[in-house]
C-alpha positions in Angstrom: -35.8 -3.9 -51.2 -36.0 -7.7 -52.1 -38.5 -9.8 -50.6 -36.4 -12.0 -48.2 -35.9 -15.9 -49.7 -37.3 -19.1 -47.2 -35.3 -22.1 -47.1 -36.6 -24.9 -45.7 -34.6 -27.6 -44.3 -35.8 -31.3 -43.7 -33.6 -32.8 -41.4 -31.5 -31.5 -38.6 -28.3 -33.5 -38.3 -25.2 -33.4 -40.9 -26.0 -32.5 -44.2 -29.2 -30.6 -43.1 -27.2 -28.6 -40.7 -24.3 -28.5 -42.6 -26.3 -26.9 -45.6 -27.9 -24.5 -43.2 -24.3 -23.3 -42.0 -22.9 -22.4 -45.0 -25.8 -21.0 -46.3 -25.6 -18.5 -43.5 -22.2 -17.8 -44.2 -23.4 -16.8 -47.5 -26.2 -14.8 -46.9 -27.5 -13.0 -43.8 -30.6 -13.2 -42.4 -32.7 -10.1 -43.9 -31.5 -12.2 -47.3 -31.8 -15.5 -46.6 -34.4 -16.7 -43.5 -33.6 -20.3 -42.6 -36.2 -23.0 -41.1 -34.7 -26.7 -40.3 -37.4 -29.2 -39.3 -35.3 -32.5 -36.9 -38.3 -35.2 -35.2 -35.9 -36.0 -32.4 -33.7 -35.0 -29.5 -30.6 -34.3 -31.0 -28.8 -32.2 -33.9 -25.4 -32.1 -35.7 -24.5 -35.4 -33.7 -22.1 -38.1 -34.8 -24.1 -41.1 -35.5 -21.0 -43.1 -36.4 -19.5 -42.1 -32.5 -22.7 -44.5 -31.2 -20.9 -48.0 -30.6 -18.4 -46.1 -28.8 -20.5 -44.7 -27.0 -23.0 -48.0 -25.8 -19.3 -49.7 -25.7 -18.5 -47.1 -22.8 -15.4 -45.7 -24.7 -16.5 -42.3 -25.0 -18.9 -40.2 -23.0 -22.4 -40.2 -24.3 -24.6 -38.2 -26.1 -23.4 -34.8 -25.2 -19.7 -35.9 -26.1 -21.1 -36.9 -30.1 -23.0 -33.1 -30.2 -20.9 -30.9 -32.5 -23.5 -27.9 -32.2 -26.8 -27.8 -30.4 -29.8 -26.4 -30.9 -28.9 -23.5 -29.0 -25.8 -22.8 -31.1 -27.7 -23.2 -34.3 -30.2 -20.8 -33.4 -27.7 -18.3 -31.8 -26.7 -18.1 -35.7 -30.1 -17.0 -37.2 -31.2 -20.5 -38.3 -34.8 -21.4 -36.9 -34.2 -25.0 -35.6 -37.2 -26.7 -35.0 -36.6 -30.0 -32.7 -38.9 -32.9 -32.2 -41.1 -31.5 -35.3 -41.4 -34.3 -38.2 -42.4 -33.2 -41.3 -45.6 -35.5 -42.8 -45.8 -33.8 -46.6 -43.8 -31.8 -49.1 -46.3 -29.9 -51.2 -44.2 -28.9 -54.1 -47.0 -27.6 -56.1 -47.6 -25.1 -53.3 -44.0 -24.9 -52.0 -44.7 -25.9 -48.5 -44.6 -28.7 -46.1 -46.7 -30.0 -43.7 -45.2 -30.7 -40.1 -46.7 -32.3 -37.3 -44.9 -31.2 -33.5 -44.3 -34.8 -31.9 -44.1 -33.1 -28.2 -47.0 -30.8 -28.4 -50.3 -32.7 -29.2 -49.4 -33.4 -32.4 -50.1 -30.0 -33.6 -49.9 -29.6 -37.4 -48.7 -26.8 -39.6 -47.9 -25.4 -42.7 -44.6 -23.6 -43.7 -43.7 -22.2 -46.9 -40.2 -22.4 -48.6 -38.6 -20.8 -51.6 -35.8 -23.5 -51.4 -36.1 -26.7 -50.1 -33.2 -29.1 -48.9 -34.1 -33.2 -48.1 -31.9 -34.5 -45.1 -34.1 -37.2 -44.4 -31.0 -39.4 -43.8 -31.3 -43.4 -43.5 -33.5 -46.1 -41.3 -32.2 -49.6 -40.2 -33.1 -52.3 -42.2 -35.7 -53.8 -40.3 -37.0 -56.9 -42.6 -40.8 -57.8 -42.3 -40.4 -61.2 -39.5 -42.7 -62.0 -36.5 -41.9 -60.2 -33.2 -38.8 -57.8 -35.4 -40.7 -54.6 -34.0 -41.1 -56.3 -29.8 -39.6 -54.1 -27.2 -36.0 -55.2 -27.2 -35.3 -55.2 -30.8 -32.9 -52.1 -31.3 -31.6 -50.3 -35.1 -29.1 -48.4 -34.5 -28.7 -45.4 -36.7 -29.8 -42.0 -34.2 -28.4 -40.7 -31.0 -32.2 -41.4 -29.9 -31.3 -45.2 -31.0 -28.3 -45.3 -29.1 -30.1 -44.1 -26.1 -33.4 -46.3 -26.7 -30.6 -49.0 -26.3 -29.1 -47.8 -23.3 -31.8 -47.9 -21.8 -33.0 -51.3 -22.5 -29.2 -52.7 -21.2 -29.9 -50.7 -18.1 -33.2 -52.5 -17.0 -32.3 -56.1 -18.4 -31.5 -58.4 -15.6 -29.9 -60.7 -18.2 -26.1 -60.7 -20.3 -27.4 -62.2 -23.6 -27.2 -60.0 -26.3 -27.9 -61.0 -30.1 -26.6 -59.2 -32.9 -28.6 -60.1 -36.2 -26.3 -59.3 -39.4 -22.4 -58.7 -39.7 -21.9 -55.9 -41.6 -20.4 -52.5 -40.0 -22.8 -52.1 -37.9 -23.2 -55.7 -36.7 -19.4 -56.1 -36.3 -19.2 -52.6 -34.5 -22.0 -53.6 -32.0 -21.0 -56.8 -31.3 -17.6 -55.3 -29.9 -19.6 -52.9 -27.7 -22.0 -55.5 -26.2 -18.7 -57.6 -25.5 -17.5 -54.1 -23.7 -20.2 -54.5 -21.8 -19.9 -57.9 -20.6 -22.3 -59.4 -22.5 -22.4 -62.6 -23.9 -22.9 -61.8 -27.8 -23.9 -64.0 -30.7 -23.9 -62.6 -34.0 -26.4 -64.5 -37.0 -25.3 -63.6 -40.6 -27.1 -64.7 -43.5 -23.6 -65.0 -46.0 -21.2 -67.4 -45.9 -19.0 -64.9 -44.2 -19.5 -61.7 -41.8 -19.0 -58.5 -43.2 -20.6 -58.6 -47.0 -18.6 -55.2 -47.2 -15.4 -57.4 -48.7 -14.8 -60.2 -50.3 -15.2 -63.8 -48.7 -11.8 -64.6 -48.1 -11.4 -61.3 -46.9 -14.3 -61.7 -44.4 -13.0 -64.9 -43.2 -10.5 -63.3 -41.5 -13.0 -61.4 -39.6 -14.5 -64.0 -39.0 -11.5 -66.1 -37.3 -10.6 -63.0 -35.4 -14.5 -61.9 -34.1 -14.5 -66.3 -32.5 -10.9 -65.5 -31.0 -12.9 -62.2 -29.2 -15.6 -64.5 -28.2 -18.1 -63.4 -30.3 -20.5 -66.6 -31.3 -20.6 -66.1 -35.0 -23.1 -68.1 -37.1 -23.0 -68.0 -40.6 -25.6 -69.3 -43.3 -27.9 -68.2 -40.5 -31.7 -66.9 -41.9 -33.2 -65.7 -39.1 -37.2 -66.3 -39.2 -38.7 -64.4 -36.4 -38.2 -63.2 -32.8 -39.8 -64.8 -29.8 -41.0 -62.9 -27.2 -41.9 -63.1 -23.4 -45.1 -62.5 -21.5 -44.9 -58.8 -21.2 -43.9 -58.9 -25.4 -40.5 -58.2 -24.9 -37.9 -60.0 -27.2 -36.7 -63.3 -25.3 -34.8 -64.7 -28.2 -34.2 -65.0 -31.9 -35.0 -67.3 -34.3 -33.2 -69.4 -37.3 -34.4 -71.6 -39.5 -32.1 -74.4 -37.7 -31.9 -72.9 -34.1 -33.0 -70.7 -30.9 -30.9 -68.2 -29.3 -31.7 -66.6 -26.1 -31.6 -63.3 -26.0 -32.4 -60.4 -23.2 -31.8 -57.8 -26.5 -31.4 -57.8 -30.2 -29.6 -55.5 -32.2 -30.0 -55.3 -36.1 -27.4 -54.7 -37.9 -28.3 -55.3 -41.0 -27.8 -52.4 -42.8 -29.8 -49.0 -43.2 -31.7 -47.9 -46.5 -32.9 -43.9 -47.8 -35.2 -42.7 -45.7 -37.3 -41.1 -48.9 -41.3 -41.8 -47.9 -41.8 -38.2 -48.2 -39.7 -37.9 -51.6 -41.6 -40.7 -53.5 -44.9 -39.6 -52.3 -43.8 -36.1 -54.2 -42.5 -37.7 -57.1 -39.3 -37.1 -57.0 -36.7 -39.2 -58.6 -35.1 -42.7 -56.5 -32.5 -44.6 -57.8 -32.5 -48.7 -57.7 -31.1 -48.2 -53.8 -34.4 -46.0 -53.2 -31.8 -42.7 -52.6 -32.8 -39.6 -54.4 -30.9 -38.9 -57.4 -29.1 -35.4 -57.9 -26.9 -33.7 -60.3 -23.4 -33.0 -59.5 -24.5 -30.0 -57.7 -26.6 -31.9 -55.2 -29.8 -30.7 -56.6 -32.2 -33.1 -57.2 -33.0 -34.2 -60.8 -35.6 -32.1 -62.8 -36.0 -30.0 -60.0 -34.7 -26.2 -59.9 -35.0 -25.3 -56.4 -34.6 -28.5 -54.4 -31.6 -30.3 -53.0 -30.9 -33.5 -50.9 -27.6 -34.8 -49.4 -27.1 -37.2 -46.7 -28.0 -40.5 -46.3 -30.8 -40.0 -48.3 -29.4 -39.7 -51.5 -27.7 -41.9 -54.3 -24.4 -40.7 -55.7 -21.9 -41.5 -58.3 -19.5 -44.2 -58.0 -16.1 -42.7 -59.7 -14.7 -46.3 -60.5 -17.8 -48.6 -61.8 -19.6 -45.0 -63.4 -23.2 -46.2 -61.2 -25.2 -44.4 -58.7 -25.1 -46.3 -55.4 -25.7 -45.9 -51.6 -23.1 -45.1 -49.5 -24.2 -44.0 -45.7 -21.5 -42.2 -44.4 -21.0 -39.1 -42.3 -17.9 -37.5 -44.1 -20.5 -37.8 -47.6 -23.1 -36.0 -45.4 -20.8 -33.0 -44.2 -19.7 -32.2 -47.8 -22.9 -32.6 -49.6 -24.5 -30.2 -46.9 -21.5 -27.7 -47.5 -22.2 -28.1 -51.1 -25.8 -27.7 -51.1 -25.2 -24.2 -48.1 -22.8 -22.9 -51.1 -25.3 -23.4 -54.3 -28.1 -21.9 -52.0 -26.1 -19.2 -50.6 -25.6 -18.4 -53.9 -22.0 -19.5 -54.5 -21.1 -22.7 -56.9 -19.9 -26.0 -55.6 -20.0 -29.8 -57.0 -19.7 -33.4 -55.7 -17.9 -35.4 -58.2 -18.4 -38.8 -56.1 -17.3 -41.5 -54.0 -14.5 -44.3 -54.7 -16.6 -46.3 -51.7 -13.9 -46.0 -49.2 -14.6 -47.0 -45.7 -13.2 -48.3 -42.5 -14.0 -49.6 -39.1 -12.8 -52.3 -36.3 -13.6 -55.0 -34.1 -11.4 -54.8 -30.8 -8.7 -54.3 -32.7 -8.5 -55.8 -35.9 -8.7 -52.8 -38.3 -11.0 -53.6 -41.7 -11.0 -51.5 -44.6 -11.9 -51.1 -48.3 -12.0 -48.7 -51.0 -13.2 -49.1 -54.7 -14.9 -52.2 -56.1 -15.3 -55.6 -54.4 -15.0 -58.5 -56.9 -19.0 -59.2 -57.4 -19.3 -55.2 -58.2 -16.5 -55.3 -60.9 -18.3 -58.2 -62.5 -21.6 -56.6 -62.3 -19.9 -53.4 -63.7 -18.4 -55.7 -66.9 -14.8 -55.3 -66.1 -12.5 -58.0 -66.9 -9.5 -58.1 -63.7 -7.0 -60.1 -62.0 -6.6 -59.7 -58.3 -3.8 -60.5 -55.9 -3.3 -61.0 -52.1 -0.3 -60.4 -50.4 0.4 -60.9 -46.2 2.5 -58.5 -44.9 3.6 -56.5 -41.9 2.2 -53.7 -40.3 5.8 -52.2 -39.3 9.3 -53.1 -39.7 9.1 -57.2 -39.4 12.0 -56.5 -36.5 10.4 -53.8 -34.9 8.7 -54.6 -31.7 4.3 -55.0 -32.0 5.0 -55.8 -35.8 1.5 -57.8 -36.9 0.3 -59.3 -39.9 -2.0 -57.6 -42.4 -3.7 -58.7 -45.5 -3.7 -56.3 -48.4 -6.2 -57.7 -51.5 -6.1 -55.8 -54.5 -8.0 -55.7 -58.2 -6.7 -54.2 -60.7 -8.5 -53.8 -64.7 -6.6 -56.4 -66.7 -6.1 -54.3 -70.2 -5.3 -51.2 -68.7 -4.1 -51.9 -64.9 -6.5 -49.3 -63.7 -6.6 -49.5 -60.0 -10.4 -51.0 -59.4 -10.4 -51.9 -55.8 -8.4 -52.6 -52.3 -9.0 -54.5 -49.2 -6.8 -54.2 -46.0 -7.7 -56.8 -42.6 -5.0 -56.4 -40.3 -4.1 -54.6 -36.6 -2.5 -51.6 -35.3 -1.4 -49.4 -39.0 -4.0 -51.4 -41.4 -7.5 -49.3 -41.7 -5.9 -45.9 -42.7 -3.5 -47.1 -45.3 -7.1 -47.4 -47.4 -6.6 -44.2 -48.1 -3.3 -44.6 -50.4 -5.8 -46.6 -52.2 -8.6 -44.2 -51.9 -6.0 -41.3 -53.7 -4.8 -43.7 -56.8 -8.3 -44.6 -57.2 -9.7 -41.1 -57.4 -6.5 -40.3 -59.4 -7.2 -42.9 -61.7 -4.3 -44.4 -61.2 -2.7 -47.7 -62.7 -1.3 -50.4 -60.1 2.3 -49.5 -62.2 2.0 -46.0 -61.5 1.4 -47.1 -57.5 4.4 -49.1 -57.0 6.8 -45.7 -57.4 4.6 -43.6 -54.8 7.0 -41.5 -52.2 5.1 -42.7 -49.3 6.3 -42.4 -46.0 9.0 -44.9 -44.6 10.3 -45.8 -40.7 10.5 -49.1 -39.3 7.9 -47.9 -36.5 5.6 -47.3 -39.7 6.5 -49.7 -42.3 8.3 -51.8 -43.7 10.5 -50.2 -46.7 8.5 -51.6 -49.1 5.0 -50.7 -47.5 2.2 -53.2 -47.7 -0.1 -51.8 -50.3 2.7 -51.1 -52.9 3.6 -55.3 -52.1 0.0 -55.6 -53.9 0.7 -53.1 -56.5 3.9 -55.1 -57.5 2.2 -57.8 -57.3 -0.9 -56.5 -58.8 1.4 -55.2 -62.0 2.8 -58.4 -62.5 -0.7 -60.1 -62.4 -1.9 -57.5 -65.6 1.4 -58.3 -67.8 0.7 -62.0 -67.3 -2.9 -61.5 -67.8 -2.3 -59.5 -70.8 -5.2 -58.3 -73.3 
C-alpha cells in the first residue's frame, strides 16, 4: 500500500483553503493527509466584505465566514487556527510553527507538498507614532474587528483615512456610515491612483459632495499621539489633523518574509513568482496563490500584483487540482476591478495610461459622457467611460468607467474584449443587451469604442 502523501498548507483563508478543498475532492484522506496552518481567528472569510461590515451594512464577522473551522475539519483537512508558521525548511521539507494561544509552543511538521497562502499586509510606511494604538490596516477579519473595537471605546467622531486608493475610498464611506467626521490625506494629485487623473477627479468632486475632507498633495510625516500613546492626530508636512482613529489605506504588499528567507523566487512587487500552474518557479513540489503571489498581466505581457479575492479562489482551486493530481492553469489577469463610494460606482480593467507607457505601447485614448439608462428614462445619470486603445493595431489596452447606478459592472464588457484580444472595431458590433431601463441603444462603452475606432484611423501608423 502507498505511504500516504502530507500537504502542508500555509495560510487558512482563500487560496489556502480553496487549495485544501479541491485537493480533498481529489484525493481521500488515506491518499492525501492535509495540514493548513492560519495565525488568527478566522478562515475562508471575505476580506473584501470588511468596509461593509465596519460601515454597518452587513452583519459582522460571522456573516463574511464561507466555511469554519469546524466545516473544514468535518472534511478531513487538519485546520490549525491561531498557529503561525516561523520557518519553511525546504531542505528538510518541514516548517516550524509557533501556537500563538498556547505559550507560544513550537513545532515541527513535515510535508510532501507545500502550498504558500501567506496572503498580503497593509502598507504601513516607516513614520513616527504609524504603529500607536489607534492606527488600523485593514486587510483581516481580525483587522476589521481590532477596528471595531477601537470605534466602540472612542469618545470622539474624528476619523482620518491616510491614502485614497480602494481601500481608502471604501473606508472613508464606512466611517461617514458611522457618523464620523472623515478626512482623507492622499499623496497624488488625485484620489484613487487606481485610474487615471482625470478619471480620479471625478472621485474626487463626488467624495467632497459626500463630505469627505479630501486633501491632495498631502505627505503625511508622522502621527501624534496622546498621554496614554494612543493616536491623537496625523501629521502633513503643511498641516495637523485631529484624529480619535487612523485608518491606512494605502495599499497592501506580499506577505513573503518566510519565502525570501527560503530563497524562493519574488518578483519586482515582492510576490512569488509561479508558472502557469501556480507552482512556484524552480521548485517541483511547492505552490503559492493568493495575495502572495505575482501573476501575469495578459495585456502589458508583465508580472504584477493584483490583491484580489476572486484571483485567490481560482489560484487555490488550481493549485487543490495539480495537487490532487489533476491538471489546471492560470493564464492571467487583464487587472479588472471595481468598487464604490456611496454610490458612485468606479471601475477599471486593462492598462492605465502611465502602465501602457511603461509597457512601450504607442495609443490614443478617448472619453466619452454618457448615460447610465435610456436619457428619458426615469434615474437616468451620467457616466464617464475612458478608453485606450493600441494605435497600429486598435487592440483594446485599457477602460475606465466613474459613474452611478449601471456603471462598475459594465467593466466587464471590457474585461471579455480584453481577454479576447479584441480590437475597439471589433467592440462597436457586440450584441449586448438593450432596454431603456438598462441602456441606452447605443450603450456607453461601445460610445468609446466608436469613438475609440475613429481615434486609431486618425492616428494611423
Amino acid at each position: 500500500m502507498a505511504a500516504t502523501e502530507r500537504l502542508v498548507i500555509v495560510g487558512g483563508d482563500a487560496a489556502g483553503m480553496s487549495a485544501a478543498s479541491q485537493a480533498r475532492r481529489l484525493r481521500k484522506p488515506d491518499e492525501l493527509a492535509i495540514t493548513a496552518f492560519e495565525r488568527g481567528h478566522f478562515t475562508s472569510y471575505s476580506a473584501c466584505g470588511i468596509p461593509y461590515w465596519v460601515g454597518g451594512r452587513v452583519e459582522g464577522p460571522n456573516a463574511l465566514i464561507a466555511r469554519t473551522a469546524e466545516e473544514h475539519r468535518a472534511r478531513d483537512i487538519d485546520l490549525r487556527m491561531r498557529t503561525e508558521v516561523t520557518e519553511l525548511d525546504l531542505d528538510r521539507g518541514r516548517v516550524r510553527t509557533r501556537e500563538l494561544d498556547n505559550g507560544g509552543r513550537e513545532s515541527w511538521t513535515g510535508f510532501d507538498k507545500l502550498v504558500l497562502a501567506t496572503g498580503a499586509r497593509p502598507r504601513r510606511p516607516p513614520l513616527p507614532g504609524i504603529d500607536a494604538p489607534g492606527v488600523h490596516g485593514v486587510q483581516t477579519l481580525d483587522d476589521g474587528q481590532a477596528l471595531l473595537d477601537t470605534l466602540a471605546a472612542s469618545p470622539g467622531r474624528r476619523a482620518v483615512v491616510v491614502g485614497a486608493g480602494y481601500i481608502g475610498v471604501e473606508m472613508a464611506e464606512a466611517l461617514i456610515l458611522r457618523g464620523y467626521q472623515v478626512t482623507v490625506l492622499e499623496q497624488s494629485a488625485q484620489p484613487m491612483s487606481t485610474l487615471d487623473p482625470d478619471m480620479g477627479a471625478l472621485v474626487h468632486e463626488a467624495m467632497c459632495k459626500m463630505g469627505i475632507e479630501t486633501v491632495l498633495g498631502a505627505t503625511v510625516t508622522g502621527v501624534l499621539t496622546d498621554g496614554a500613546g494612543r493616536a491623537r492626530a496625523v501629521t502633513t508636512e503643511d498641516a495637523e489633523y485631529p484624529a480619535d482613529v487612523v485608518v491606512l489605506g494605502l495599499g497592501v504588499r506580499p506577505k513573503t518574509t518566510l519565502a525570501a528567507a527560503a530563497g524562493l523566487p519574488l518578483g519586482e512587487s515582492g510576490g512569488l513568482l509561479t508558472d502557469l500552474a501556480m507552482r512556484v518557479r524552480g521548485q517541483d513540489h511547492i505552490w503559492a496563490g493568493g495575495d502572495c503571489v505575482e501573476v501575469l498581466d495578459l495585456v502589458s505581457g508583465h508580472t504584477r500584483h493584483i490583491a484580489l479575492g476572486t484571483h485567490a479562489n481560482k489560484h487555490g482551486q488550481i493549485i487543490g487540482t495539480n495537487v490532487g493530481g489533476g491538471y489546471a492553469i492560470f493564464p492571467g489577469v487583464v487587472g479588472t476591478a471595481v468598487s464604490k463610494v456611496c454610490d458612485l460606482e468606479i471601475a477599471r480593467t486593462g492598462l492605465l495610461e502611465r502602465q501602457a507607457h511603461a509597457a512601450g505601447l504607442r495609443f490614443v485614448t478617448v472619453t466619452v459622457e454618457a448615460t447610465n439608462r435610456a436619457g428619458y428614462y426615469p434615474g437616468a445619470s451620467p457616466m464617464h467611460v475612458k478608453m485606450l486603445a493600441e494605435r497600429r493595431t486598435g487592440r483594446l489596452l485599457g477602460v475606465q468607467i466613474v459613474g452611478r447606478e449601471g456603471a462598475g459592472k459594465r467593466v466587464d464588457i471590457a474585461a471579455v474584449a480584453l481577454t479576447a484580444g479584441m480590437t475597439v472595431e471589433q467592440m462597436t458590433a457586440l450584441d449586448l443587451g438593450y432596454a431603456p431601463p438598462f441602456s441606452p441603444v447605443w450603450d456607453p462603452v461601445l460610445v468609446a469604442a466608436r469613438k475609440a475606432t475613429g481615434a486609431v484611423r486618425a492616428a494611423g501608423s
